[in-house]
N, C-alpha and C positions, 0 to 999 in steps of 0.2 A: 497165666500170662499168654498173651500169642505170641505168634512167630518174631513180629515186629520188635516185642519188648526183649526177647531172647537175643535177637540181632541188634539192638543199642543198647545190651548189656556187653555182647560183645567189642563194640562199638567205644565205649566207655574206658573197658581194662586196658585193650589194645590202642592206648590215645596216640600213639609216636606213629602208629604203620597209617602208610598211606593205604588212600584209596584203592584197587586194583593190585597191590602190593605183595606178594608170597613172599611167608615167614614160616618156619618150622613151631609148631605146637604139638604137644604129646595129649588123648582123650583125658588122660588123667587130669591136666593142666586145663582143660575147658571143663571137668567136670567138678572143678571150684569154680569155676568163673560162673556155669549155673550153676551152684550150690544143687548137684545133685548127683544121683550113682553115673557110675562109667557106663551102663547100659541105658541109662537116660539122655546122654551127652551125646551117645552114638545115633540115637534114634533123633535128637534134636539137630544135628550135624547133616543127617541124612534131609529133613524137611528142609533148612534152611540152603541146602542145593539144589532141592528139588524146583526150588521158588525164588531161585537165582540170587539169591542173597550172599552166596560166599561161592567161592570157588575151593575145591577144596581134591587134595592127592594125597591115599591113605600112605603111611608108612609100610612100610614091609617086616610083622613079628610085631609081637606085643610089646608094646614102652619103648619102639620107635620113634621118632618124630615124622609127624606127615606135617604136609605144607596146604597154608590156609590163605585164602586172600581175601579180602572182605570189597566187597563190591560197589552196598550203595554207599550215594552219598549222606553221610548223618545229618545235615540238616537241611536236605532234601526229605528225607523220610519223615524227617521230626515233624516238619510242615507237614507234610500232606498224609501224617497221620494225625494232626491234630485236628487240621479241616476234615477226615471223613468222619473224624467219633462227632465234632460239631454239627455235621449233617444228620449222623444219626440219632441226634438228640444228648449227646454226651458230653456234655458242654464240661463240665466237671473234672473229668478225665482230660478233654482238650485241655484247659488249663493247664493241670497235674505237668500234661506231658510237653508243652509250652513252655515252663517254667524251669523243667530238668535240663532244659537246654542254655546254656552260659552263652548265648551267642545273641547280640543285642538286635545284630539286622535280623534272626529269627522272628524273633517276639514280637519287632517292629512290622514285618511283614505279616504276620499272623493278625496280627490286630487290624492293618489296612484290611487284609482278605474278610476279616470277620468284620469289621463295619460295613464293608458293602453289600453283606449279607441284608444290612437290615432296612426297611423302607417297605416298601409293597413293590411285590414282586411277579411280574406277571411269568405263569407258568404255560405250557406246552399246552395245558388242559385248557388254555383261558381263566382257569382261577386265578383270583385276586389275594394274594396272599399279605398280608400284613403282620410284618417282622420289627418288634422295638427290642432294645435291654431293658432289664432291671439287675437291680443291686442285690436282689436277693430269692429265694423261692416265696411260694405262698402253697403251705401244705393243710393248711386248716379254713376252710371253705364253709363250714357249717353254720349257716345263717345263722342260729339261737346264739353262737360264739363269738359273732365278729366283733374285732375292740378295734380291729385299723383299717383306715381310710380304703388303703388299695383293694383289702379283703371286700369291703362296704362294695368297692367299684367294681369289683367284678363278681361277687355274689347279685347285684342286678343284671348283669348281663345272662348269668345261667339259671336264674330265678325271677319269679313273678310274685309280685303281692295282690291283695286283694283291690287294692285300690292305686292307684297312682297319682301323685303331686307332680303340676305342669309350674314350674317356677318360672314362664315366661307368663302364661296366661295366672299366675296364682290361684290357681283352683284344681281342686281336688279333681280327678279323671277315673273313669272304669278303669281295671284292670285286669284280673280273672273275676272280680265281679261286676255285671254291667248294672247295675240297680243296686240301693241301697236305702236303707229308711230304719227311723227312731219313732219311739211310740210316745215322744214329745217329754215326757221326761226323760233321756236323754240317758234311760236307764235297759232300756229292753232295744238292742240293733240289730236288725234283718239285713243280711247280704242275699243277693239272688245273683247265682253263679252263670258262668257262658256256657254253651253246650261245645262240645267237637274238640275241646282244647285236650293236646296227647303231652305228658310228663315226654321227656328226651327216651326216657326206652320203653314206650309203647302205650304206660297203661294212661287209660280216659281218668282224667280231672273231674273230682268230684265231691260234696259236700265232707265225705267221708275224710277227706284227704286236709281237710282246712279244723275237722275238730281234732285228728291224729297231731297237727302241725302243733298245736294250742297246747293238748296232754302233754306233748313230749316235752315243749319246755317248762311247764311246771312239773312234770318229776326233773328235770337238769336242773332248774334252779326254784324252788318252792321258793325264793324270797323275792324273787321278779316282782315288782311291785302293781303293773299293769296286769298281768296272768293273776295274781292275787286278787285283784279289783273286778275279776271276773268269776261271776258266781257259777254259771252254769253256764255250756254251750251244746248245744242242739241241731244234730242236723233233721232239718224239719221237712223235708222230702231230698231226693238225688243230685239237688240243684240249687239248694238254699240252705243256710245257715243260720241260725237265731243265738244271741250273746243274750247272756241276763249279767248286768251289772251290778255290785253292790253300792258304788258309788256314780251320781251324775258325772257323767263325760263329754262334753259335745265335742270334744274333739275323737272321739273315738276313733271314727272311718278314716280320721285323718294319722290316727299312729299305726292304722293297719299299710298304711304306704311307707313305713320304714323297712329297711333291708331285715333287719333280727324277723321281722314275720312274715318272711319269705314262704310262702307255701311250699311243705315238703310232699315225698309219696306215701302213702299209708303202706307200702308195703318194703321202707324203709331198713328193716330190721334185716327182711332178707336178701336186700340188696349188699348192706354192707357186709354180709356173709361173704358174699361174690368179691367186693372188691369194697379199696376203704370209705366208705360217703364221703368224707371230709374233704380229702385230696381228691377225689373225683366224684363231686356231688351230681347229682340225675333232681333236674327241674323243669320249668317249662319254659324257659327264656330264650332268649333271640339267639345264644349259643349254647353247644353241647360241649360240654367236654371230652377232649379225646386223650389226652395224657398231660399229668404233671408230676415231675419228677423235681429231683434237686436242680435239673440244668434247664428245665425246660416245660415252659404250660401252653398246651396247642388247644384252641376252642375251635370248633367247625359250626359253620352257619347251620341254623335248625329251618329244613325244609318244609316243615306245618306249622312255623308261629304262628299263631291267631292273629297276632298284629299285624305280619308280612314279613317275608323272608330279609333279611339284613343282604343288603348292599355285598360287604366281605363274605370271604367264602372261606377264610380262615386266619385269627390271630395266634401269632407264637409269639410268646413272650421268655426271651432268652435271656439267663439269669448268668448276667455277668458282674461279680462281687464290684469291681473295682472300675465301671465301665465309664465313671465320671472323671476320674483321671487319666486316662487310657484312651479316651475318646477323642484326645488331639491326634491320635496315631489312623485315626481313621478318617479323614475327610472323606468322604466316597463323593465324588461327583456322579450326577445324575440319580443318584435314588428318592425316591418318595420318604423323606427321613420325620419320625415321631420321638420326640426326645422330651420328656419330663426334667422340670426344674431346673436343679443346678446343673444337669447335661447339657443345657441351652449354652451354658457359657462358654466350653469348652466345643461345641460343636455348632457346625454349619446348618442355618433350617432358613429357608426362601421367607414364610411367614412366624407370624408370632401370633396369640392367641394370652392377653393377661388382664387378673381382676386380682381385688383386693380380697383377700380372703376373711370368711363373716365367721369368727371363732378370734382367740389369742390364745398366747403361752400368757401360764399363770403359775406363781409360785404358793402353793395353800400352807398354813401351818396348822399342824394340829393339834386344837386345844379342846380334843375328846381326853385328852390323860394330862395328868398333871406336871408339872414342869414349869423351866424358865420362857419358856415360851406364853404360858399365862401372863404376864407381864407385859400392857400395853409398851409399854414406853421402848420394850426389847422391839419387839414388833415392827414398833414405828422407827427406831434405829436404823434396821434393816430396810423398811419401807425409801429412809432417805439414802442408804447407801449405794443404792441401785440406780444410776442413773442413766435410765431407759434411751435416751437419743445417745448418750457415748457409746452405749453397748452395741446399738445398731450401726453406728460409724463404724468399729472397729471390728466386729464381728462381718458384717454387708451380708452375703448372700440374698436369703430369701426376704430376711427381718427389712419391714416395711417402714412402719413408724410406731412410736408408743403407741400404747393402749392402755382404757379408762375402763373397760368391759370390756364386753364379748363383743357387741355390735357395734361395728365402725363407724356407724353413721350415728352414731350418740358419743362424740368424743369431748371430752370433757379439758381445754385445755391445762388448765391448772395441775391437773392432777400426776403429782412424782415430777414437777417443775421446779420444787423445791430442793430436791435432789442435792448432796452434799455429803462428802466425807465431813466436812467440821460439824456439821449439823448431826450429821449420823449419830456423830463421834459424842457430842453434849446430850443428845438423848439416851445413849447406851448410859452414860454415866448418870444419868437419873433412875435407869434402871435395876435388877434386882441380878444381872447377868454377871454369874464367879467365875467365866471362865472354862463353862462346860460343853464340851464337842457338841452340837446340833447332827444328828444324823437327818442327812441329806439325799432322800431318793430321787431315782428317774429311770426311763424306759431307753431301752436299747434303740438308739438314733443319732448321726454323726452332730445332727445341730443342736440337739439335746445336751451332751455332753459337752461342748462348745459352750454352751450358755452356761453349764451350770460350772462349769473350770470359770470361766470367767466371773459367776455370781459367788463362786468361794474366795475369789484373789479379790472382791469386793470384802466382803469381809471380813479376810485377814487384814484389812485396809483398817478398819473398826476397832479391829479386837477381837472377833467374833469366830472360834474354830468352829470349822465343818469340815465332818467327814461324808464323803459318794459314796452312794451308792448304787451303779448302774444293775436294772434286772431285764430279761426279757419283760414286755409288756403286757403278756400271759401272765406272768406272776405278781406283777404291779395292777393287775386287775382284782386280788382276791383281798377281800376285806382284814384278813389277817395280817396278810402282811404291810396295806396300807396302815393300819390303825402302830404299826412298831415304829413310822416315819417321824421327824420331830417336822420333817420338809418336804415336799413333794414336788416338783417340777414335771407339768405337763404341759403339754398342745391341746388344745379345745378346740374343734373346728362342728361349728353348725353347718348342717344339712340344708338341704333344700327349702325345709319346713325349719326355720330357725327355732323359730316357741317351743314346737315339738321335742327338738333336740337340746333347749333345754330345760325343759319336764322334766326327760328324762333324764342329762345328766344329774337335777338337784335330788331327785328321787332315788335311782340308783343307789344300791345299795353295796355296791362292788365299785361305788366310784370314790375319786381321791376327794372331792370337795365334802359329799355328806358325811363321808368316815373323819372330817377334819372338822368338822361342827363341834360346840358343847350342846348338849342339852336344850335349851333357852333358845339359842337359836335356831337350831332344827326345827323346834317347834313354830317359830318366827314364820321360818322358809317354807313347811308346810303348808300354814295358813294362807297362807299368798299362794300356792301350786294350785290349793282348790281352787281359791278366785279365780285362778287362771282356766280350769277345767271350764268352768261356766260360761267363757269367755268365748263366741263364734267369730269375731272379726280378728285379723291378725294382726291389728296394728294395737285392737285394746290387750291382744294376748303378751306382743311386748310391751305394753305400758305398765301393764300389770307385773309382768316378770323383770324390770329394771325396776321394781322395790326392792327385789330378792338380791339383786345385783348391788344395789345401796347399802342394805345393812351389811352384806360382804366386806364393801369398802368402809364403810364406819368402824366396823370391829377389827380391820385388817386382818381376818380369818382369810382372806384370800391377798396376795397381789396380782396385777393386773401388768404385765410387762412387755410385747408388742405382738402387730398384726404384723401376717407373713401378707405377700404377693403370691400367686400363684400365676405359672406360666407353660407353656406348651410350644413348643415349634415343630412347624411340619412343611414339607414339601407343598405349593401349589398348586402340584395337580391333584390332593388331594381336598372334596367337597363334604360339605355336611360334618364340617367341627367344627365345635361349641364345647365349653367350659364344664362341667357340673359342679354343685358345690365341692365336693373334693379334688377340685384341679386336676379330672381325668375326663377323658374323651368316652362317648356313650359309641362304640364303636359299629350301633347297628344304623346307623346315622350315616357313617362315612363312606363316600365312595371315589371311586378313581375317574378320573379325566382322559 
């Protein structure tokens, strides 16, 4: 502890003595208050006068009373020890020591001081600082590992893929490769790399570094199904790359522009000796990382991108749990303020920035094991129980409108229009259902379990028990524990590259939909993926892949239950923001006015 936490322990026992106040205490009697020896109390007595914290007149003879006064004011110090651990990145402990305090105008005042913290902040140096909240850290960075969106958005800001997708122009772009070519069967892919491009701590980018990237996630995941479809890779001089495929792809070049095949360093192994990759990955993207801890992720502008240096000269992203409720307490006038989602509501932002988001929440059932869930008629019970515009009434936030699939712009109106408790109600009873708990999974998220509390009190409407089961989304990613689910509850959001993203979620082999397949149809979905491989234009790759989407809904192996909005607010002095599929800001884009 320091000195501080020693003086509002003091602070705490003594609650009756005023401020500036002399009262008789014996070393003995402070040396329970620190729970510690009589010559530690003396030695802590001595600092905390030294540093004007108490005032203090020793007794005269051992087990005397000497007279103590205590100086500061407590929730004077509680503040402005809470703002300097926040300044030095301790957001954590800020809290902690925030919250120890029973005093409402503290907390209140704490919160106004730390919202105006956040916005872009112009400093002494002329850097452009750029300060938002989040609800939580992001300690696992490792492209080969990303399963959530935020991770998605900020592994392309500290990484680079081989290729890049412009979803304004729809077309594929250079990226650390500037040239690219297939030997017409769509089996043998040449990249040819850039020269001059430097990883964030020093070393030169180079062929060697993009077949390291490829190895490493086929020893981390040998069942990767893309890594599998590649037979051999070659680096075939210092600056080129050659893929041998076993299966035709013509989208190849185009799944080399996903975040997972972010190009790592080839000398990876003994970086993370030095420090952890994961929490502080080294790439070659438009920022570096400089610290991420539990309170706090600070990126600094990379002054050699090959693309060109980012606008910002630095984002911190300050992890405040609860910053969506708590954000009323902060209006800050005049800051450049960046607020995600449901913080728009609760906070003040000059513009707004919103689209309809191309993905849904879907409910999958899994009939890979046997069970009441085999039984269409249960199925379609459930299917009527659900009725997707009540839920969004009552539920609001993000949830936009039902959904018929994954892509909004194919919406099918009929479909869960027939929606009905009595209907439900007469289909369970044609079914095979005795009465058995459905276990019920989902991923640690506040709207997630929202829907799904709500998709159980539907149920129990029915007949139908179910039990939750909330996991981290880490562990809802590993095939084992999906395939124990009788239910699954998740968000699907497509990428930039929609087709792409979803290839790969039906292919996935860590994902809830194919692990919720039988047999028959897997095979079904398959057969259709190829089709899709073959497929160069993007509108026949979705024509193709909404067959896949069909027999879903024919079999009700999947439901299908609505599209989110995605939204952004921000101050108007700030220029160059734009949306990306994951409703986040490409932050090397934005600049200040």
């Amino acid at each position: 502890m320091d000195i501080e936490e020693y003086y509002l322990q003091l602070k705490n026992h003594y609650t009756s003595q005023a401020d500036g106040e002399w009262f008789p205490v014996t070393i003995n009697d402070l040396a329970l208050v620190f729970d510690c020896t009589r010559r530690n109390a003396q030695f802590l007595i001595q600092k905390l006068k030294e540093q004007h914290f108490i005032g203090w007149k020793s007794g005269l003879g051992r087990g005397n009373s000497s007279q103590l006064a205590l100086l500061r004011n407590k929730d004077e110090l509680t503040l402005a020890r809470a703002q300097r651990l926040s300044l030095n990145g301790q957001l954590s402990e800020a809290f902690a020591c925030i919250q120890a305090s029973d005093r409402e105008s503290v907390q209140a005042e704490f919160h106004t001081w730390l919202g105006n913290r956040f916005g872009v902040q112009k400093e002494r140096t002329e850097e452009d600082i750029l300060r938002y909240p989040f609800y939580r850290p992001v300690p696992d960075l490792d492209p080969m590992k990303v399963v959530r969106r935020t991770e998605a958005h900020l592994i392309s800001q500290l990484f680079d893929t081989l290729t890049r997708y412009d979803p304004f122009s729809k077309k594929l772009k250079p990226a650390l490769a500037h040239h690219w070519e297939h030997d017409g069967t769509f089996r043998r892919w040449t990249f040819y790399l850039r020269k001059g491009v430097l990883f964030h701590h020093g070393k030169p980018f180079k062929a060697k570094d993009v077949q390291y990237t490829f190895n490493r996630i086929r020893e981390w995941n040998g069942e990767d199904w893309l890594i599998n479809s590649v037979q051999a890779i070659e680096a075939t001089s210092t600056y080129s790359v050659c893929f041998e495929l076993r299966e035709k792809n013509a989208l190849f070049a185009h799944f080399m522009a996903t975040e997972r095949f972010s190009i790592v360093p080839e000398d990876l192994e003994q970086l993370d000796a030095r420090r952890n990759f994961a929490r502080l990955p080294v790439g070659t993207g438009p920022f570096c990382m400089r610290s991420n801890t539990e309170s706090m992720l600070i990126m600094d502008a990379n002054e050699h991108y090959f693309a060109g240096r980012p606008f910002l000269d630095v984002i911190e992203m300050w992890v405040w749990p609860d910053y969506e409720e708590e954000l009323r307490h902060t209006q800050a006038s005049g800051q450049a303020q960046l607020l995600y989602f449901e913080a728009i509501d609760k906070g003040e932002t000059e513009e707004r920035l919103n689209q309809l988001e191309w993905g849904s929440t879907v409910l999958t059932f899994n009939l890979s094991k046997p069970g009441v869930l085999q039984d269409y008629n249960l199925r379609y019970a459930l299917h009527l129980a659900l009725n997707r515009e009540q839920m969004i009434r009552e539920l609001k936030g993000r949830r936009n409108k039902p959904s018929s699939g994954f892509y909004p712009g194919y919406y099918e109106a009929d479909y869960g229009r027939d929606a009905s408790i009595e209907a439900a109600r007469k289909s369970l009873e044609q079914s095979s259902y005795n009465g058995k708990t459905l276990q019920l999974y989902t991923y640690e998220y506040f709207s997630n379990e929202e829907d799904t509390r709500w998709i159980m009190a539907a149920c129990s409407q029915i007949g139908v028990q179910v039990e939750l089961t909330i996991l981290p989304i880490r562990d809802l990613s590993q095939a084992e524990v999906i395939v124990q689910a009788d239910m699954i509850y998740a968000g699907e959001v497509l990428g930039d590259q929609p087709a792409i993203t979803l290839i790969e979620m039906y292919r996935s082999k860590h994902g809830y939909i194919r692990n919720h397949l039988h047999a028959p149809l897997r095979a079904k979905i398959d057969a259709i993926l190829a089709d899709a491989l073959i497929e160069t234009g993007e509108d026949e790759q979705l024509n193709v892949l909404r067959a896949a989407e069909e027999e879903l809904k024919q079999e009700l192996n999947v439901l299908f239950i609505y599209h989110s909005v995605q939204e952004v607010g921000y101050d108007r002095s700030l220029h160059g923001i734009s949306l990306n599929a994951w409703g986040k800001i490409n932050y090397k884009n934005v600049w200040v006015k």
